[in-house]
N, C-alpha and C positions, 0 to 999 in steps of 0.2 A: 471447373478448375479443381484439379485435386492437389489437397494440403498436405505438405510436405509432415513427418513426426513433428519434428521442431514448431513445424507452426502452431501444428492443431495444440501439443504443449502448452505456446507461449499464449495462444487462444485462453485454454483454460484457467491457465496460471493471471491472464488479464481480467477475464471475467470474474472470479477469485477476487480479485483483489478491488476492480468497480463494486461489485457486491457489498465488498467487508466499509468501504469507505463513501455506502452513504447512507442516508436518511440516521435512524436511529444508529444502526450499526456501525457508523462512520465513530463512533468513541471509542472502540477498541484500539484507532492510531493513534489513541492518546498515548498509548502504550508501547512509545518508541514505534509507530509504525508497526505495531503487531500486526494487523490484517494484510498492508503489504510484504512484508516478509512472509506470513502466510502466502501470501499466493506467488511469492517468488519461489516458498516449497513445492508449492504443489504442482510448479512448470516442470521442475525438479525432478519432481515424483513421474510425472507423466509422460515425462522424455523419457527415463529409465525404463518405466516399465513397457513404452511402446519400444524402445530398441531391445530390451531384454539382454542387456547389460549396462558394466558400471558406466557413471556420467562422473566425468573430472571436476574439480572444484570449478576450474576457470569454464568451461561450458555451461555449467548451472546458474554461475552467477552471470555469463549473457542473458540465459535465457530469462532468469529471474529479471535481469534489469529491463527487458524487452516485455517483459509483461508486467514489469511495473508501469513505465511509461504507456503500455497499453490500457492499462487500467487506471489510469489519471484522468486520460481522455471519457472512458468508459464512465468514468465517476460522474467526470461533467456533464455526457449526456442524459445517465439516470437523475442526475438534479433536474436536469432543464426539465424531464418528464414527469418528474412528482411535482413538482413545484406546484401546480395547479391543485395540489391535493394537501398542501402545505405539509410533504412529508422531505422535503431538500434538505440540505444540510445548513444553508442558509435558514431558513423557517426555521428551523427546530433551535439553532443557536439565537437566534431575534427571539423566539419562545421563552428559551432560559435570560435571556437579559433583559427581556420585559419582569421577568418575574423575579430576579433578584434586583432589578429600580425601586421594583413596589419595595421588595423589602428592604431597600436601602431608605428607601421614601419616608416609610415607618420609624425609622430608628434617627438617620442622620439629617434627613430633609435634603435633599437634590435642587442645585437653579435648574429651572426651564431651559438654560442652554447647554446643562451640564446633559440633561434626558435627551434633549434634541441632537445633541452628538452623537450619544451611545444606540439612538433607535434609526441613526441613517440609515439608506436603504446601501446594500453591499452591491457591489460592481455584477453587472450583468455578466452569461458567459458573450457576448457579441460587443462589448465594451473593452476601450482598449484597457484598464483594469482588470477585465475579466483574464483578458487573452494574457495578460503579462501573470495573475494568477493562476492559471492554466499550466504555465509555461513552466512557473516554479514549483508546481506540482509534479507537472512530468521530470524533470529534473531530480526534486528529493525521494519520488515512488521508484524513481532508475535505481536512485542508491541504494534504497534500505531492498528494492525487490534484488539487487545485485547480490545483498546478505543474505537473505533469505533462500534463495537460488544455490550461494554454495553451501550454507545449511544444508539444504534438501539435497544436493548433492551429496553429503559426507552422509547423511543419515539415511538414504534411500540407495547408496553405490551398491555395488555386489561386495557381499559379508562374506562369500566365503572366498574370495582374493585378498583379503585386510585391509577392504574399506574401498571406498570411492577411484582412487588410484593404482591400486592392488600395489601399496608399497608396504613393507615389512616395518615392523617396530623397531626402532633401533634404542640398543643400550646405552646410556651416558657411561662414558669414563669418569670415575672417580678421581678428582687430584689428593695425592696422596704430600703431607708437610714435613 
């Protein structure tokens, strides 16, 4: 089967964005979703330059949202695959919460039910926990890749039409009192 631009794009633009959102590198979405707006750019980016012209804001930010949601999925299946190597995004946050108990431990003293809550085990992805966190993930990576998407659209359009839509600057009138 041959993939249509669009796809192979939102392909990338998903991959992008699985990548940036896990194990270690999953903390740059600390950052308003930096990694999926990245990779809602670079669906952006990829669409443009395999058409070889400008891409509209509202195109980008499909595409951007289609490979955010594809990349949510994407996310969860590189967890489920590290996870045995304790490099998930789960592990590595159970990691930092073990190790800020101890130093809670140290200083203010923690009850045993207070640890025993913060070290429960998180929702599997095949748990209906998981699937419903799944779910909200594809949902919020639509959003921010749908921003990031017309980003990449206005900053990757054709430059020599004036931008993404090849519209013209237009001058504000001045009210004069």
């Amino acid at each position: 089967m041959l993939m249509t631009s669009r796809q192979q794009s939102v392909l990338v633009g998903a991959a992008v964005t699985g990548i940036l959102s896990t194990s270690y590198l999953g903390f740059i979405n600390t950052l308003c979703c930096l990694g999926v707006i990245i990779g809602g750019a670079v669906a952006a980016q990829q669409y443009a330059s395999r058409m070889g012209g400008p891409v509209e804001s509202g195109d980008g930010a499909v595409l951007g949202a289609l490979a955010g949601a594809g990349g949510a999925v994407l996310a969860a299946l590189f967890d489920v695959v590290l996870r045995p190597f304790n490099l998930d995004s789960q592990s590595i946050q159970q990691g930092l919460q073990e190790q800020l108990m101890q130093g809670m431990n140290g200083e203010q003293g923690m009850s045993p039910e207070m640890m025993q809550q913060m070290q429960g085990e998180g929702p599997g992805l095949l748990s209906v926990m998981g699937l419903a966190f799944l779910l909200l993930n594809v949902i919020v990576f639509s959003i921010f890749g749908a921003i990031g998407g017309a980003i990449g659209a206005a900053l990757f359009g054709d430059e020599t039409n004036g931008g993404a839509d090849g519209g013209q600057p237009v001058e504000a009138e001045g009210v004069q009192e």
